[in-house]
N, C-alpha and C positions, 0 to 999 in steps of 0.2 A: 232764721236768725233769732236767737233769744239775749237776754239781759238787760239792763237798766234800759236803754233804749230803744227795746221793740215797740215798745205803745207809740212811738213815732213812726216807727218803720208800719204800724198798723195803720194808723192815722193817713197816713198818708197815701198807703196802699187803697184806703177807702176813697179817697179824693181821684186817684187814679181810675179805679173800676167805675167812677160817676162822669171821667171824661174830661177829668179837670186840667188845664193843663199847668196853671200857676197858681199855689196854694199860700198865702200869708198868715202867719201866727204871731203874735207878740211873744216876746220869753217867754210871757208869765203864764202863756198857755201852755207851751209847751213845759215851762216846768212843772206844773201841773199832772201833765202823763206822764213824766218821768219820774215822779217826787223827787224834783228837787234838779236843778241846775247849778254848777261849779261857778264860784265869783270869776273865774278866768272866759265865762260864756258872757263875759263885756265885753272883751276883747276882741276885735276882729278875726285875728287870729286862728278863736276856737270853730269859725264857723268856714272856717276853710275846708276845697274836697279835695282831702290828700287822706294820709294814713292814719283814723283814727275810727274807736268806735262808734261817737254820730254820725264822722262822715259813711262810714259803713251803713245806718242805718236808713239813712235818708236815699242812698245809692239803691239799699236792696228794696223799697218802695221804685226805684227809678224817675228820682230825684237829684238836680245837683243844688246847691244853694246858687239864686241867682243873683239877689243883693239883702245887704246885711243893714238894717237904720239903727246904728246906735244909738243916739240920739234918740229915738222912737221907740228902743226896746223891740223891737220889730226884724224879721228877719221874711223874706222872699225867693219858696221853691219854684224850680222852673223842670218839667221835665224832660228826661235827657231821651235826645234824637236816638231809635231803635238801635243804629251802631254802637252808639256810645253805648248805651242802656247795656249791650253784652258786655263791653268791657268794663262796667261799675264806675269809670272814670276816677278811677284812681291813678294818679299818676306815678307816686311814687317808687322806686323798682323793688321796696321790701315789700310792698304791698300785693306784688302779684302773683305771688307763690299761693298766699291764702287765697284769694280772689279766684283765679282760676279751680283752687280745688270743691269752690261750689257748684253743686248742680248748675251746668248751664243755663237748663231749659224753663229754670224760676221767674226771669222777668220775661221771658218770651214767650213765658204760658197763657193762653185763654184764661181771662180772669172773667167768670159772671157770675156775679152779685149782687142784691137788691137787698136790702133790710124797708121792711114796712114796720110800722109804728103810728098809732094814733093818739092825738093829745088829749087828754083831759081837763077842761076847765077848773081849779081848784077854785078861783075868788082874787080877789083884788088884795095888793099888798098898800099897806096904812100906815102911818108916826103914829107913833102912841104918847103921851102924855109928855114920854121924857125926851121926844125927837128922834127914837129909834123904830126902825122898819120891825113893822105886825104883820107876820103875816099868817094867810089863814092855815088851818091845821091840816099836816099831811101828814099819812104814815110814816112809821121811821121802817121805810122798805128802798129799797135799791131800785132803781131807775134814772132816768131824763126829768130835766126840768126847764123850760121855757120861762122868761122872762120878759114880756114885750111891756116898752117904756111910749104911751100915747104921748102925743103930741104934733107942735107944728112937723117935726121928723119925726118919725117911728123908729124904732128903735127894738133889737131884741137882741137877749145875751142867754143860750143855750148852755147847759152845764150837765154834768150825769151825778151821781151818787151812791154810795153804797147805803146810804142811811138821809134821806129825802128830808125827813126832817129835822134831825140833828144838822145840816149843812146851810138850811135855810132857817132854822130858827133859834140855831146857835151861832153858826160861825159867818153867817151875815147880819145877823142883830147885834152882837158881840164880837167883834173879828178882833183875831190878837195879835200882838206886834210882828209877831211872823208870819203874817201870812195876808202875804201882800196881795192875793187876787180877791181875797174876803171883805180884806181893805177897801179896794178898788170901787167894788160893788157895790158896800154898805155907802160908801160914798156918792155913788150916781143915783143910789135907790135915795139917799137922804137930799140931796140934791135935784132932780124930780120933782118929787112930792112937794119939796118945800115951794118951788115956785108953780104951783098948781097941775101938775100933771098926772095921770095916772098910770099906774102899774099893774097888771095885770097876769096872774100864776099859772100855769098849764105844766099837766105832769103827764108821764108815761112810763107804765112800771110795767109793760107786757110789750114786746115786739117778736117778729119774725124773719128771718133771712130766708130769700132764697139763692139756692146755688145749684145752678144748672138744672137750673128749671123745677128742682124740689124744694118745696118751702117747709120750713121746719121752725122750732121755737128758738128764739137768740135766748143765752144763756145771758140774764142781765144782772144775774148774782155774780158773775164773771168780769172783775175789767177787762179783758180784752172785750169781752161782748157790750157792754155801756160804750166802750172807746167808740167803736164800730156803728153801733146804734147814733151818738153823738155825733160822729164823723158825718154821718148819710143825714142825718138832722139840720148841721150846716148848712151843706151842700145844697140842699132842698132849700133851706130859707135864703140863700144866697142867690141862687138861680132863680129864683120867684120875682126875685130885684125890686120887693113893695116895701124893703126897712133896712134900715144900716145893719149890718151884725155887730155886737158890740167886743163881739172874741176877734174878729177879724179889722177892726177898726175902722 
């Protein structure tokens, strides 16, 4: 599947080869991989699994939407039982012409995949004079970047990038009206700090996949490969169960 919403159908497909069986994202994550979600994705509506491109996308992961928090911004994948998983669960009857003309044997195929990655300590993120996050100096190179917020809860908020340091020392110290996940961040990271907490930076700009049993280099100049890298990043901080995720809330 390609177009505007493969990096979900990627996304996803990663959370499935780690065994996941129910995956949560807020919008704002997901618009994120997609750049950019339609105003009609408030709507209950748009996150119905009938005949559309997301519902296609989140299907060819073998995913159906299992509940939707408007209110929350928040949406919840459930993965669909092996029967269903053949038929994509699409219900609708113009929907089955295309549907069937896919390769069958795509969600019923062995999927093995591992992406390895190791963090790097960068240094602790600081308020600078005028109450905006300093943080210390990274490449402007493409990679992953960890976020973990000490405290009485721990707390970590995992992100990728094509440019490492332009994202965290531009568009978190500076975040512009549009761009409400930058917003979000600069605001937890200002919030934090202020009431005595610390922040602390980890990056990783080298990983590797393996797939069936060959390990090789993940291309991290590539979104698809960052998404991938990101996805198995989660996964890993989620199932460790020692800090909130802050993408998955």
């Amino acid at each position: 599947m390609s177009g505007k919403y493969h990096p979900l159908t990627a996304a996803l497909s990663a959370a499935s080869a780690q065994g996941q069986q129910d995956v949560e994202f807020d919008f704002d994550a997901i618009a994120d991989l997609v750049a950019g979600l339609p105003p009609s994705a408030g709507q209950r509506q748009w996150w119905a699994n009938t005949d559309h491109p997301q519902a296609h996308a989140w299907n060819a992961a073998g995913y159906r939407v299992q509940q939707v928090y408007l209110d929350r911004r928040r949406v919840r994948f459930s993965r669909l039982p092996a029967s269903a998983a053949s038929r994509r669960d699409i219900t609708s009857p113009q929907a089955r012409p295309a549907v069937a003309a896919e390769p069958p044997a795509v969600i019923g195929s062995r999927v093995d995949v591992r992406v390895r990655l190791r963090w790097t300590d960068a240094g602790s993120v600081a308020l600078d004079a005028t109450g905006k996050p300093a943080f210390p100096r990274v490449a402007a190179s493409h990679g992953l970047y960890r976020l973990t917020f000490s405290g009485p809860v721990t707390r970590i908020y995992i992100g990728e990038s094509e440019n490492l340091h332009r994202r965290l020392s531009n568009n978190y110290r500076n975040p512009g009206p549009s761009q409400q996940t930058s917003l979000r961040i600069n605001a937890l990271l200002r919030e934090h700090l202020t009431t005595g907490g610390t922040v602390s930076l980890a990056v990783a700009t080298a990983a590797s996949v393996v797939v069936d049993e060959q390990e090789r280099a993940l291309d991290l100049t590539s979104k698809a490969g960052r998404l991938l890298a990101e996805s198995a990043a989660l996964v890993a901080a989620r199932m460790a169960g020692d800090a909130q995720i802050v993408n998955l809330g």
